[in-house]
C-alpha positions as CSV (number, residue, x, y, z in Angstrom):
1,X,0.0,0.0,0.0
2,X,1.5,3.0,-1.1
3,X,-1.3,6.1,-0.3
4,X,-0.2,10.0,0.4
5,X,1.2,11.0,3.1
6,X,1.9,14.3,4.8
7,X,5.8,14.8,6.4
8,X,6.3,18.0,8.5
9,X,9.5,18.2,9.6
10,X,11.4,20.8,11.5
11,X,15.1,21.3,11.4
12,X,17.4,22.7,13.7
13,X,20.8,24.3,13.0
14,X,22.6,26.6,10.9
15,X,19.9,26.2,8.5
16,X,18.8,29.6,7.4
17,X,20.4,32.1,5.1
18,X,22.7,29.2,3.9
19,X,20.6,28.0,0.9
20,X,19.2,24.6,2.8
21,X,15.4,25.7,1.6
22,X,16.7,25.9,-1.7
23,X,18.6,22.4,-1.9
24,X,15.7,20.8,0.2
25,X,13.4,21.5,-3.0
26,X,16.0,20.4,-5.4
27,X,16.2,17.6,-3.6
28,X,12.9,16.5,-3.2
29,X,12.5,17.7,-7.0
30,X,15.1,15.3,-7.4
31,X,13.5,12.3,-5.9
32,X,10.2,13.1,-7.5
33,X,6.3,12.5,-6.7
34,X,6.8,15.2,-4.3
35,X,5.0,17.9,-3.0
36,X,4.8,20.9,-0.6
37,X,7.3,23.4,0.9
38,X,10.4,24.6,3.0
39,X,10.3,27.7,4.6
40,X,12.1,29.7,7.2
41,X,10.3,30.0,11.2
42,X,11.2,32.8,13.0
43,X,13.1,31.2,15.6
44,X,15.9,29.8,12.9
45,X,14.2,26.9,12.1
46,X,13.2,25.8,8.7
47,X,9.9,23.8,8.7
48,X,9.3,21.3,5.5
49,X,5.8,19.9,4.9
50,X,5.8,17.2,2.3
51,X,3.0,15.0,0.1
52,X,3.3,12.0,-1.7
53,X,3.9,8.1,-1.2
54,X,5.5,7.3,2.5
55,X,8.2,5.8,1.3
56,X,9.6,8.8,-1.0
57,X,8.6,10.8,2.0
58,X,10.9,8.9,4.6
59,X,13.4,9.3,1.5
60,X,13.7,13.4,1.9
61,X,13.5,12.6,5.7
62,X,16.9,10.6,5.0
63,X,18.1,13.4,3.3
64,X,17.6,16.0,6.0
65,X,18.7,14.2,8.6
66,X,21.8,12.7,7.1
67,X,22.2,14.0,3.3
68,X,25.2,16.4,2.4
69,X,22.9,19.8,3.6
70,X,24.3,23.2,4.0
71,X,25.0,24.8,6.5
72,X,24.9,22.4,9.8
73,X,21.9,20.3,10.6
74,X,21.8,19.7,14.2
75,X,18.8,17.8,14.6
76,X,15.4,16.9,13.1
77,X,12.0,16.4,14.2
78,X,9.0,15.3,12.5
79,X,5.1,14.2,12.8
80,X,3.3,12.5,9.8
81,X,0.0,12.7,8.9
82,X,-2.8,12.7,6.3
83,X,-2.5,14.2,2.6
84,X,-4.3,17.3,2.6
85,X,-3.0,18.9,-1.0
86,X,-3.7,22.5,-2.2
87,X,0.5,22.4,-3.3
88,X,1.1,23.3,-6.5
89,X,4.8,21.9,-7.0
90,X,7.4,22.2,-4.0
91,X,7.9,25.3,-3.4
92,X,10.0,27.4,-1.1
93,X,8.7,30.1,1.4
């Protein structure tokens, strides 16, 4: 069974201003069936929400945690969920 998903994921570090939201939607560009968003939080943070199968999900979860990032990831915390949709692409915020 392979049904939508929804990833957010919230990941601490040196993760803004460093081009991580930027190389988060090339990479889940990249692995494909994919959609969503990576944006910046205000306490230096960079939140990712993610759609599609669970598996290609837990693949950009891989990649955050443990993929060659920029800047410094020091950790990374997530919650799964539903697909709601309403994303036109993967898009960064």
């Amino acid at each position: 069974m392979n049904e939508n998903v929804r990833l957010t994921a919230w990941v601490r570090g040196r993760v803004q201003g460093v081009g991580f939201r930027w190389w988060t939607r090339a990479t889940a560009l990249e692995i494909g069936g994919l959609i969503g968003y990576a944006g910046n939080l205000a306490d230096g943070r960079v939140q990712v929400v993610a759609e599609g199968p669970r598996a290609t999900c837990e693949r950009l979860l891989e990649s955050l945690r443990e993929g060659a990032t920029p800047g410094r990831v020091d950790g990374v915390t997530e919650i799964w969920g539903v697909a709601r949709g309403g994303y036109d692409g993967f898009e960064i915020r």
